[in-house]
C-alpha positions, -999 to 999 in steps of 0.1 A, spaced: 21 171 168 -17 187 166 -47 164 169 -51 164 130 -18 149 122 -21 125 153 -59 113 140 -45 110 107 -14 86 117 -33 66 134 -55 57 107 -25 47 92 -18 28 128 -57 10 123 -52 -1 83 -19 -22 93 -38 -41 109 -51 -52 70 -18 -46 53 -3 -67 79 -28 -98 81 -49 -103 55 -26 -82 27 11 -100 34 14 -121 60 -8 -146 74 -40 -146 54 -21 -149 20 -2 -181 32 -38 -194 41 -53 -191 14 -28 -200 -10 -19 -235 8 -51 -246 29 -82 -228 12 -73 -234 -25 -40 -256 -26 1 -239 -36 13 -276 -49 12 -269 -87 11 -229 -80 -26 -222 -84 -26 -206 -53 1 -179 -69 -25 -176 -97 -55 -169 -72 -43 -148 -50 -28 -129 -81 -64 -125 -94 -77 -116 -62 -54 -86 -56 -51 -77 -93 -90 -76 -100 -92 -48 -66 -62 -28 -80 -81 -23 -112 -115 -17 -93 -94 9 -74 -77 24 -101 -107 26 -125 -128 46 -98 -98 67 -79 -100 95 -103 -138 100 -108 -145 93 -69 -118 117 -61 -134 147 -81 -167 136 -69 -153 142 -35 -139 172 -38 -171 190 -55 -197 173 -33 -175 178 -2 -180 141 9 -141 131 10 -147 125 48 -178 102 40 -165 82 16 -134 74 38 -158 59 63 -175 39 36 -147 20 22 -137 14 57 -170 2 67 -163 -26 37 -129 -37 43 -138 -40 81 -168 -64 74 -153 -84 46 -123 -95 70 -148 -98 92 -163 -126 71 -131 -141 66 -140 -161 97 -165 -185 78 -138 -199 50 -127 -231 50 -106 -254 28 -118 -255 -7 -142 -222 -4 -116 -207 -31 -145 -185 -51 -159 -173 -16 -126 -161 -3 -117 -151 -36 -147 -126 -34 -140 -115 3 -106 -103 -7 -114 -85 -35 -139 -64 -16 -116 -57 15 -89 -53 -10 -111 -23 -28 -121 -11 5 -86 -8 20 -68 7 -9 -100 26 -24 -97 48 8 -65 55 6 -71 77 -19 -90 99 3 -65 93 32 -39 106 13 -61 135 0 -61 154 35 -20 154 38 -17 189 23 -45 202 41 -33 188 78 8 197 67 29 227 49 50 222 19 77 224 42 64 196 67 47 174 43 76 144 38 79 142 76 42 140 83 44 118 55 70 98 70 54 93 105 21 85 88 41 53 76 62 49 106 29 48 127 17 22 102 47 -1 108 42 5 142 8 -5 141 15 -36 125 40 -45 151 13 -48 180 -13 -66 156 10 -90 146 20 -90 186 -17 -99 192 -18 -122 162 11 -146 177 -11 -149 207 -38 -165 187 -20 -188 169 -3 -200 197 -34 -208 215 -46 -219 184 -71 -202 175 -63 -185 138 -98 -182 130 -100 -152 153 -72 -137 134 -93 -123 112 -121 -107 130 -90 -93 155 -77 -79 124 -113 -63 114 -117 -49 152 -85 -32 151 -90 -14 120 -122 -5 128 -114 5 165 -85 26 159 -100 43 133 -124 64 149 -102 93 159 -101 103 121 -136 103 118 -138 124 148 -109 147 140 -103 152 105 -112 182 84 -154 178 88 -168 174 51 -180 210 37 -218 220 23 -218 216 -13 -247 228 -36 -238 200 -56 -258 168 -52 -240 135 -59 -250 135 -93 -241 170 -104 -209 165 -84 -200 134 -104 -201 149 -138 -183 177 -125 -160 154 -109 -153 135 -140 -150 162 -165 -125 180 -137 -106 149 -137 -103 146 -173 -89 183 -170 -65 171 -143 -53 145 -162 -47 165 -192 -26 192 -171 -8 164 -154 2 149 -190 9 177 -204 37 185 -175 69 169 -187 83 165 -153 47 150 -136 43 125 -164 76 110 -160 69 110 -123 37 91 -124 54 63 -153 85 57 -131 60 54 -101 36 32 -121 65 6 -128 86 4 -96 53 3 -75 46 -24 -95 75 -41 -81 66 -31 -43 31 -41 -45 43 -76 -59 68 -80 -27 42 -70 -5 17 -96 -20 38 -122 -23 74 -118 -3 53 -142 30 45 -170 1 76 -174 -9 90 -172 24 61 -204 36 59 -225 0 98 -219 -14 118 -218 21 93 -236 42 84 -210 69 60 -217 97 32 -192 105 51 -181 136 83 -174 118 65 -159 89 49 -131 117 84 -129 134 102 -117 100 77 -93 89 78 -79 124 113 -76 118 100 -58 81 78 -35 101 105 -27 126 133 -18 101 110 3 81 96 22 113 133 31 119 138 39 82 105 63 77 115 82 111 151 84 96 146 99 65 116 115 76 137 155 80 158 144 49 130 138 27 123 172 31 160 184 34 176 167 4 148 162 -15 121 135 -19 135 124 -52 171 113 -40 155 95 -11 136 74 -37 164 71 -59 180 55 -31 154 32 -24 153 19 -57 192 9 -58 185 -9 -28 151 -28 -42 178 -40 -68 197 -52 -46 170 -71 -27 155 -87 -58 187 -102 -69 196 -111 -33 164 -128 -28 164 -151 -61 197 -168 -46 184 -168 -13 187 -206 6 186 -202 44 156 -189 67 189 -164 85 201 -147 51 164 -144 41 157 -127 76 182 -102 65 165 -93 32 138 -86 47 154 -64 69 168 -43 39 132 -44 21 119 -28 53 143 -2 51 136 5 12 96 -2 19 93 31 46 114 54 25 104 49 -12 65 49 -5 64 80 23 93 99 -2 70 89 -31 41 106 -17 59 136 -6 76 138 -44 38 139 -59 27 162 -32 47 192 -47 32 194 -79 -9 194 -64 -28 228 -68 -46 241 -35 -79 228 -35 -75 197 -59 -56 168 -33 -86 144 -39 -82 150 -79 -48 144 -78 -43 121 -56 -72 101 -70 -47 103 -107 -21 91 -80 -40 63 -66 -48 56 -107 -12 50 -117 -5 32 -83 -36 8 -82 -27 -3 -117 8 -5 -114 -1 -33 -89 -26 -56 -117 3 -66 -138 31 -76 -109 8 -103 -94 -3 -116 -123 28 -120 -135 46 -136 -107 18 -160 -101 16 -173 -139 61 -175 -137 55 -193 -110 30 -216 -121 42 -222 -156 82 -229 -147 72 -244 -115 97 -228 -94 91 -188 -76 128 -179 -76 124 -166 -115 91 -147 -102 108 -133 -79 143 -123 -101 113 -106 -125 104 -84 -104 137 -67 -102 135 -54 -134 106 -35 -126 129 -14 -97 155 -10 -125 134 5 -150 116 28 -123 150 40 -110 160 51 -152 134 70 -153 132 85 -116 169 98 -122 157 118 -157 132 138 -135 139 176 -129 119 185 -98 115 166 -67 143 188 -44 145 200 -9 111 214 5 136 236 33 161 255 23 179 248 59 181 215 85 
C-alpha cells in the first residue's frame, strides 16, 4: 500500500471518530433523552431536523463546490476547511447541557455539514490515488480502516464513561478527527495553480456542473444508478441516525451496551468490507450491492419484531455486514462511469443524490415515531426504502467485474 492510499484511509480512520460518537452512537442518545427530552418523541423529531437540515446544506452545495474545486484546484483546501468545522463544532459540544436544545441543535448541523460536506472531496481523490482495476478494494479498505477507527474511539470512549466523565467524549472525539487527519493533508495529491480565481472558478464550476448533470441524466444506465442510490441510502442513513435510539429509548440500552453493540457493528463490517473488498472488483460492484440490499430487507423486518437486547445484538451484526459492503461497492459502482479529470464534479452529483436521500428518512422516522407513539413502525418503514432500491439496482446494465481474472 503507497503513502497516498494509506493517508487517504486514515482519514477515513480520523472521521469515525464523528460517525461513531456524535453521528450514531453516544451523542444522538444524549441529546435525544437528556438535552431535549425522548418521552413523547420530540427528541426523534429534533435530531431528525438536525441531520436532515445538514444533508440538504450538503447536497445543495456538493455539486457547485465540487466544480469549483476542480477549476480552481482548491479540492485539497476545501477538505481542510470542512474539517477545520466539524472538529470545532464537536469541540463545542462540551458546553451543552439539558434543555440547550436550539444550541445543540445548531452545533450538529454545522459538524454535520462539515463531516459529510468533505466527503465529497474525500471521495473525489479515489480515482486519482487507485486504477479502475483497484478502485473497489481501495474503496473497501478505506471503509474497513473507518470501522477500525471507530473501534479504538469507541475503546477510548468506554474509558470515559466509566470514569465518568462523558463530557470529554466529545472533545476526544474532536481531537481524534483532527489528529489523525493530518497525514492527508500532508500526503494527498497537493492542490494545482489555477488561473482561475474563486470567482471565475465558481461560474465555471456551476455551469460545468449543470453540463455534468445533463450527461449524467441523459445516461440511462447512470440515472437509474443515482435513483436506486438515492432511495436505499435513504434507508442506510436513517439506520445510522437512528439504529442507537431505538436500541436506548425502545429496548432500554445503557450507554455502555449501546458502545459495545456498535463495536460489534464496526467489527462485522471491518470483516465484511476486507471480504468483499477483491470481489467487488471480481464479480462486479453491482451484485455486491444487490446483495446488501436483500440482506437490509431482512434486517428491517427482523428489527421491527425484535424483543431482547441478545437477538438485537445479532441484527446488528448482520447490518454491519450489509453497512461495509453496500456503501464501499456503491462507491466503486459510481466510480466506473466518471471521466478523467471530473471526480470532484461527479462525485459532488454523487454526494447530491446521497446528502438528500438522507433529508426525507429522518424526518420520516422521527414524525412515525412521534405521531403513533411507538418506533417499531419507524423502523418497519424504512425497509421499504431497501426494497425499492434493490428493484431498481437489479434493472441496471453496467456495474460488472473491474478484472477480468482473481
Amino acid at each position: 500500500m503507497n503513502k497516498k492510499i494509506l493517508s487517504w484511509c486514515l482519514f477515513d480512520f480520523a472521521g469515525s471518530s464523528y460517525s461513531a460518537i456524535i453521528a450514531a452512537v453516544i451523542f444522538p442518545v444524549y441529546y435525544t433523552n437528556v438535552i431535549v427530552g425522548n418521552a413523547s418523541g420530540q427528541g426523534d423529531i429534533w435530531w431528525g431536523r438536525a441531520i436532515s437540515l445538514s444533508m440538504a446544506l450538503v447536497a445543495l452545495s456538493s455539486p457547485f463546490l465540487g466544480g469549483v474545486a476542480d477549476y480552481a484546484k482548491i479540492r485539497k483546501k476545501l477538505l481542510f476547511v470542512y474539517t477545520f468545522v466539524c472538529v470545532v463544532s464537536v469541540s463545542f459540544l462540551y458546553f451543552m447541557e439539558r434543555g440547550m436544545a436550539m444550541e445543540g441543535f445548531l452545533l450538529v448541523v454545522l459538524a454535520n455539514v462539515g463531516k459529510e460536506g468533505g466527503l465529497v472531496f474525500y471521495n473525489s481523490f479515489l480515482p486519482e490515488i487507485a486504477g479502475p482495476e483497484r478502485q473497489g478494494r481501495v474503496s473497501s479498505w478505506g471503509f474497513a480502516t473507518g470501522y477500525a477507527g471507530s473501534i479504538a474511539c469507541l475503546l477510548l470512549a468506554i474509558v470515559l464513561i466509566d470514569k465518568g466523565l462523558l463530557a470529554y467524549v466529545w472533545p476526544m472525539s474532536a481531537l481524534f478527527f483532527a489528529l489523525f487527519s493530518v497525514p492527508a493533508f500532508l500526503f494527498l495529491t497537493p492542490d494545482a495553480t489555477s488561473r482561475l480565481r474563486i470567482a471565475g472558478a465558481a461560474g465555471e464550476g456551476l455551469r460545468n456542473t449543470i453540463a455534468v448533470l445533463k450527461k449524467i441524466w441523459a445516461s440511462r444506465e447512470q440515472r437509474k444508478l443515482l435513483i436506486a442510490y438515492f432511495i436505499y441510502a435513504d434507508g442506510v442513513n436513517t439506520v445510522i441516525v437512528f439504529s442507537s435510539i431505538f436500541a436506548a429509548t425502545t429496548l432500554h440500552f445503557s450507554s455502555r451496551e449501546l458502545i459495545l453493540v456498535f463495536l460489534t457493528v464496526q467489527f462485522t463490517a471491518l470483516a465484511g468490507a476486507f471480504l468483499l473488498a477483491k470481489p467487488t472488483d471480481v464479480w462486479g460492484p453491482k451484485k455486491v450491492v444487490v446483495l446488501s440490499l436483500y440482506l437490509w430487507i431482512v434486517i428491517s423486518v427482523a428489527a421491527f419484531f425484535v424483543t431482547s437486547k441478545i437477538f438485537f445484538f445479532i441484527i446488528a451484526s448482520a447490518a454491519g455486514l450489509g453497512l461495509g459492503t453496500v456503501q464501499s461497492a456503491t462507491r466503486a459502482f459510481y466510480a466506473q462511469y466518471i471521466p478523467e479529470g471530473q471526480e470532484s464534479e461527479y462525485f459532488g452529483v454523487y454526494a447530491l443524490m446521497g446528502k438528500t436521500s438522507a433529508i426525507a428518512g429522518p424526518l420520516i422516522f422521527g414524525y412515525v415515531s412521534s405521531t403513533l407513539g411507538s418506533q417499531r413502525p419507524a423502523v418497519l418503514s424504512v425497509g421499504a426504502f431497501f426494497i425499492v432500491g434493490l428493484i431498481l439496482v437489479r434493472k441496471i446494465k453496467g456495474g460488472g467485474p473491474n478484472v477480468s481474472t482473481v
